[in-house]
N, C-alpha and C positions, 0 to 999 in steps of 0.2 A: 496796329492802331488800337488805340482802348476806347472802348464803347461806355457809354454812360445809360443810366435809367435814373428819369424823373422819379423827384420824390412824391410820395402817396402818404395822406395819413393814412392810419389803421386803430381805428378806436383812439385810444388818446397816447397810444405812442408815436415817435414822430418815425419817420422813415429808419432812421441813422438808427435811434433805438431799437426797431425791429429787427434792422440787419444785423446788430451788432446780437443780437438773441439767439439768431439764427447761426451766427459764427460760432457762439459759445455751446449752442448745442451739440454741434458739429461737431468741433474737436472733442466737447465729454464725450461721446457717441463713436467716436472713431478712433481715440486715444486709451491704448489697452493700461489695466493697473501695474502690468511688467515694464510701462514705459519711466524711464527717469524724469523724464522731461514733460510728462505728460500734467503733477502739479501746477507749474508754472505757466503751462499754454492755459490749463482751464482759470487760473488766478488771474492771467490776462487779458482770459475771456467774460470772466465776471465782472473786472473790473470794468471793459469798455461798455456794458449793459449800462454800470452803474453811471459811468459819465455819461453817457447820451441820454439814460433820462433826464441829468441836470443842465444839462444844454440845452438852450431855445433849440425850437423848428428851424433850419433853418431854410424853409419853406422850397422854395428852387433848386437847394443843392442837388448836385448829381453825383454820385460814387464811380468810383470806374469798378467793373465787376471784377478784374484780376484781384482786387484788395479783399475783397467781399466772401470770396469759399476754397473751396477745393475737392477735390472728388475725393468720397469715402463711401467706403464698402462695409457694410454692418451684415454679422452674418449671425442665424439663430437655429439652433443653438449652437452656442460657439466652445474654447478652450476644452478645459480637463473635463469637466461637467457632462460638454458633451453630447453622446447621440446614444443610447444602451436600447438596445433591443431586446434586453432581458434574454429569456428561455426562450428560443426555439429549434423545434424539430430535428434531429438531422435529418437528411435529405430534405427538408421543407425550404421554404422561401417565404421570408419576411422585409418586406418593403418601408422604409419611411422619410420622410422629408425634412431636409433644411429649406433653407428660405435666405438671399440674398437681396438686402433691400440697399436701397441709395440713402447715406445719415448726410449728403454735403449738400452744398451749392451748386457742384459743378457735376454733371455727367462722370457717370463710375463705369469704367471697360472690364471685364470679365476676361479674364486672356487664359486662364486654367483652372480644369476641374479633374482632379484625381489621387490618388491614394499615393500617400507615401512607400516609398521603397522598404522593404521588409512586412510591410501589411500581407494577411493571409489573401489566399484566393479567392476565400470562402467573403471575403467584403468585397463588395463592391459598386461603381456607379452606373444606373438605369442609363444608359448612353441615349434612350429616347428622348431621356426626361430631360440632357444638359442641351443647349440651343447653341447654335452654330456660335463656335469661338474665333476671335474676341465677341462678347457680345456689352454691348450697354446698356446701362439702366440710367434713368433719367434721373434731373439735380431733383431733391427732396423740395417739396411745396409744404407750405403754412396748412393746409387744407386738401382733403380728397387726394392724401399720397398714396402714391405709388404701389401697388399691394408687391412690388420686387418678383423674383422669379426662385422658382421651387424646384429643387432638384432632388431626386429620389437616389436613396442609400439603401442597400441591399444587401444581406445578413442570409447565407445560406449554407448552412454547415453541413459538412461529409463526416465528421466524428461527434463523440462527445466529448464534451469541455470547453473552457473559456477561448476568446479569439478576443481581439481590437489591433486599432491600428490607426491610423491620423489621416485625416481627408486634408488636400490642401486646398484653396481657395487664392489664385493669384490673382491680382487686379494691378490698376496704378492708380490707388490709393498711394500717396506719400509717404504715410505715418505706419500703415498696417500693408506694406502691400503683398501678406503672406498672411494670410488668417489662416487657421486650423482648428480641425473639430476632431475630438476625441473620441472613436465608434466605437463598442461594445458589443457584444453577443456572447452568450452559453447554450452551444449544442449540449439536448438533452434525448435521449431516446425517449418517441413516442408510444406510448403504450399500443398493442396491439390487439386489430377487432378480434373477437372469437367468433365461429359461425357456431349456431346450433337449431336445431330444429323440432319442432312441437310433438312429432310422431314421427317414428322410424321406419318403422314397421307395416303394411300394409297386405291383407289378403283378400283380393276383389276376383271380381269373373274380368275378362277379357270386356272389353269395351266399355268398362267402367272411367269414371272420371276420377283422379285424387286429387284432393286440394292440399298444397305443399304450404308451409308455415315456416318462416324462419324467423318469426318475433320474437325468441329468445336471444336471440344473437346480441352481443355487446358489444358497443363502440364501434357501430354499423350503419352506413348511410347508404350501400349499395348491395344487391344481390343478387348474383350470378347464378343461376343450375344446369349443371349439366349431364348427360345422360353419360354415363362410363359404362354401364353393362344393358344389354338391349338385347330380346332373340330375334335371330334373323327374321327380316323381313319388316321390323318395327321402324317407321319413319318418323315416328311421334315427337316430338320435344316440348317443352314447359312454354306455355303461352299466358298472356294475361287473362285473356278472357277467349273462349271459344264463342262461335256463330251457332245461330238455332238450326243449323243445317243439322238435321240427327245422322243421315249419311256421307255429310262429307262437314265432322264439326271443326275441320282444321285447315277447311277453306274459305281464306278470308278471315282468318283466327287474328287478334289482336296480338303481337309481338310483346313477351314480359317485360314490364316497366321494372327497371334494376332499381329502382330506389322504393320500390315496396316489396313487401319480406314476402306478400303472398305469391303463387302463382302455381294454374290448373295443366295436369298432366291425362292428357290420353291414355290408356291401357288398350294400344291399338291391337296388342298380338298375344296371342299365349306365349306366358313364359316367364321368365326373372328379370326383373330389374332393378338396376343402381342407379340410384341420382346422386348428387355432391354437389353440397352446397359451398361456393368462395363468396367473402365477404370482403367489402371496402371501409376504411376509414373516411374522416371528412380529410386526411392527409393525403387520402390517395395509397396507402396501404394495404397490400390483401391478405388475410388469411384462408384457407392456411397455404405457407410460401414459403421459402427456404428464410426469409428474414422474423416469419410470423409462424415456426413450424407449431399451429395449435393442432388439438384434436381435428380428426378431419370431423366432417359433420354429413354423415351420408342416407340418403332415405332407400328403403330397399321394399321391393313391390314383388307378390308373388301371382300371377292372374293364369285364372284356372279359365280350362273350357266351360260350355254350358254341358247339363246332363244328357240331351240326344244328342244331338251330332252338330257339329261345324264344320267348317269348309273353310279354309285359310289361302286367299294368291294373292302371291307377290310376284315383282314381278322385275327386271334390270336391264336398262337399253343402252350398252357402251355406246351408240353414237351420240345418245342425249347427255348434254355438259355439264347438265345440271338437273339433276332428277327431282330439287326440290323447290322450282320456280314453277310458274303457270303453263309453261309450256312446255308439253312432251307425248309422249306417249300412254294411250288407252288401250286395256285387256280390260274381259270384260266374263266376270264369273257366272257362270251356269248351274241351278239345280233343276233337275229335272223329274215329275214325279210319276211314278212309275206306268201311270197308268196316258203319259203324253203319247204318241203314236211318234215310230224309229224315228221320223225325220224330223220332230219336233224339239229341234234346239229351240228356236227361238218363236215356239208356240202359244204364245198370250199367257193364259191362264195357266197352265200347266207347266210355266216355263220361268223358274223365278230369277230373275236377273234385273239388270237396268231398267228396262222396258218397265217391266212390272214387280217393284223392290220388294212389293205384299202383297202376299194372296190368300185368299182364305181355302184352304186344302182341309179333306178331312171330313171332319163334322161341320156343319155350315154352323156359324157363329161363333165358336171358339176357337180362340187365338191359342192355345196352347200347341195344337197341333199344325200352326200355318207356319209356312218359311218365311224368312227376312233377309233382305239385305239391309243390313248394319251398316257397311263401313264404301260405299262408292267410289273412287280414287279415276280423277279423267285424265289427268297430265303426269303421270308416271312413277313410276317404281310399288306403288301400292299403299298400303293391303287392302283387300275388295274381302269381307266378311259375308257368308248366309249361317245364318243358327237356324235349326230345324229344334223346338224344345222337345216336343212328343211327335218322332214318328211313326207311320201309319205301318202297319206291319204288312212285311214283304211276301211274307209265306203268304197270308191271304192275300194279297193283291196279283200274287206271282209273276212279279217282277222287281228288279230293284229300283231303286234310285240313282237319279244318271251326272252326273259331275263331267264341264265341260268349262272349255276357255277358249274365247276367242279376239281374235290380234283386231280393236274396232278400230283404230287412228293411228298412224304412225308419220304425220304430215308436221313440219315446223310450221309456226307461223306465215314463215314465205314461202310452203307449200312444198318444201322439200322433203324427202323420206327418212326420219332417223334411221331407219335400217332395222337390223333383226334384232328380238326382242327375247329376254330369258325368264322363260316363268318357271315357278315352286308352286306347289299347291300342298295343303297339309291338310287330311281331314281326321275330324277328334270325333269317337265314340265314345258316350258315355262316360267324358270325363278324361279320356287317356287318348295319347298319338295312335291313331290305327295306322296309319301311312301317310308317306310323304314322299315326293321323289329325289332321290339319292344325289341326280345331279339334276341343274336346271336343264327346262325342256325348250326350245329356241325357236322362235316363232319369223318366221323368217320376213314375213310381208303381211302388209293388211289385209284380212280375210283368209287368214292359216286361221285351224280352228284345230283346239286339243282336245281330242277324247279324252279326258282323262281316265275314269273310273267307274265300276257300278257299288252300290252301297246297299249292304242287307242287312234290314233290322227287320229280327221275329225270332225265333227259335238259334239263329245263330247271326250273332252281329259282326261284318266283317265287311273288310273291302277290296273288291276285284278290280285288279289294275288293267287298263286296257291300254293305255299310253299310246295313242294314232295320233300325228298330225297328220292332215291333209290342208294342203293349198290351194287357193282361190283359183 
């Protein structure tokens, strides 16, 4: 059955004239300049403009719409011309959009979207982007058309060098019902970041802080460090910013932000260490890598004891699964000053450990000669530091100093027992390893306690191993 619509003026063209505008637009708009035939449709379509302006209104007429359009699909950009995505990346991913709109009268169906046969792999179409097929787009309006539908083309090279290939566009359009768009891209290799670093080199004491610098680094949006050489017992790694906790500054420490070049490094233990810095592109690139083999870029730390003596436990609990989360296991390092009475491990003042991290020993007022605990560790693996700077001499006191450990916690969360516990203990005279023990010492349950040692500083500096657990 043919349907009719009343005529409407529109400014001072009559109906008949608008529609016949509308038809003319259409076939220019949807008729390619490869067509033969395409002359003589738009010659036919001028001329019906030109008659219906000379023709009266004729006020009531009604068109039947079968005369009036036809579906056409206008697609942009289109033919040789084209879609070029220039240079990019290999292995990157470059996205961008055509756009299919409605040029007819009549509703245009969408019935295929995809690459001609022989196009590379490396093109191809955003399958999110194409909408469930066939799909329609509405007949073209005089006014507030249609913004048509967008469909994304995608350019991701594995080589370098030139790639294209033909997107097709099928509809039932009459005239065009096979549009094509000509796609482009040149895989080029992306240059690659260098890492480098401000200072290399670093000679600090033990519990020192270093601030790592990798702002030299080129073509870098990301920065990774990581510890490759470490002496035993060192739990430390590169944080953004530590806590004002001075004995435990790595609880609760900010995690390194990769996308600033700076980040502060503990010197938890005596001894040597390597850091190595890997760096990113904004492509997602690392140096240095088997694709990016640059300089490495490595910071190397050498941290010496203090001049009197130190005390170093660490400590390793195979039942606990993770030695560097919040929960685990607590040892708990003992100096003892010569003049504490036998049973005073954990005698106040005279007993420097947890309880009481500072004490003033010695001369009353001066800190040179008081112990510290430095480094406190409650959830496991360690290290638990005391530096003693100036000790009080042994010969006159006539006794030494007492180094002990004992097993405080060994409960998870829900109350169960990680099990037995393996401690090291390292203590530094004047600079250098006096002693250490050869193999760890195994703490079986909470409230095992390690003798470990006595320590004589006066006329001979040295240290007596006494190595006793006893259990609770």
């Amino acid at each position: 059955m043919t349907t009719t619509k009343p005529v409407e003026l529109r400014g001072h063209v009559s109906n008949r004239a608008w529609m016949a505008m509308r038809l003319a637009a259409a076939l220019s708009a949807c008729t390619g300049t490869d067509d033969p035939d395409s002359g003589a449709l738009n010659d036919a379509a001028v001329q019906g403009v030109a008659d219906a302006r000379t023709e009266p209104d004729a006020g009531s007429a009604t068109i039947p719409d079968a005369e009036l359009g036809r579906p056409c699909l206008q697609v942009t950009p289109s033919g040789d011309a084209g879609l070029d995505f220039g240079l990019v990346p290999v292995d990157g991913r470059l996205r961008k959009r055509i756009t299919l709109t409605s040029c007819g009268d009549a509703p245009v169906r969408v019935l295929s979207v995809a690459f001609a046969t022989g196009a590379p792999p490396e093109l191809g179409v955003v399958e999110e982007s194409v909408p469930e097929l066939p799909a329609g787009l509405p007949a073209a309006t005089p006014a507030d058309a249609d913004p048509g539908q967008t469909i994304e083309v995608e350019c991701g090279p594995t080589a370098a060098g030139p790639l294209d290939g033909w997107l097709e566009i099928a509809s039932d359009d009459p005239v065009s019902p096979l549009a094509r768009v000509h796609v482009t891209c040149e895989g080029v290799e992306p240059p690659c970041p260098v890492p480098a670093v401000a200072v290399n080199t670093f000679t600090v004491s033990s519990l020192d802080i270093v601030d790592l610098d990798a702002s030299p680094s080129t073509d870098a949006v990301a920065y990774r460090w990581a510890v490759i050489e470490a002496p035993a017992g060192s739990t430390s790694h590169p944080v953004e910013r530590l806590e004002n906790d001075p004995q435990a500054p790595l609880e609760g420490a900010v995690n390194d932000d990769l996308q600033t070049p700076s980040a502060r490094f503990l010197v938890d233990v005596v001894g040597q260490y390597t850091l190595a810095l890997f760096v990113r592109s904004a492509l997602d690139i690392e140096a240095p890598s088997q694709r990016c083999p640059a300089p490495e870029a490595h910071v190397h730390i050498e941290a010496t004891p203090s001049d009197g003596f130190q005390i170093e436990l660490s400590w390793h609990t195979p039942g606990d699964p993770n030695e560097t989360d919040t929960v685990g296991t607590d040892l708990n390092l003992h100096l003892v000053h010569p003049e504490a009475p036998a049973e005073g491990w954990q005698g106040g003042p005279l007993d420097c450990s947890f309880t009481h991290p500072t004490l003033d020993w010695g001369a009353i007022g001066d800190p040179t000669d008081d112990p510290s605990l430095e480094l406190n560790d409650v959830d496991g693996a360690g290290p638990e530091t005391v530096t003693l700077l100036q000790p009080e001499d042994t010969d006159v006191l006539d006794a030494p100093y007492r180094v002990g450990v004992d097993y405080y916690r060994d409960q998870t969360a829900g109350g169960e027992s990680f099990g037995p516990s393996d401690a090291t203990v390292r203590i530094y005279l004047a600079g250098a390893l006096a002693w250490q023990n050869d193999f760890p010492r195994t703490l079986l349950q909470r409230g095992a306690f390690w003798d470990v040692a006595r320590v004589f500083w006066g006329a001979e500096r040295s240290v007596q191993v006494v190595d006793v657990v006893s259990s609770p």
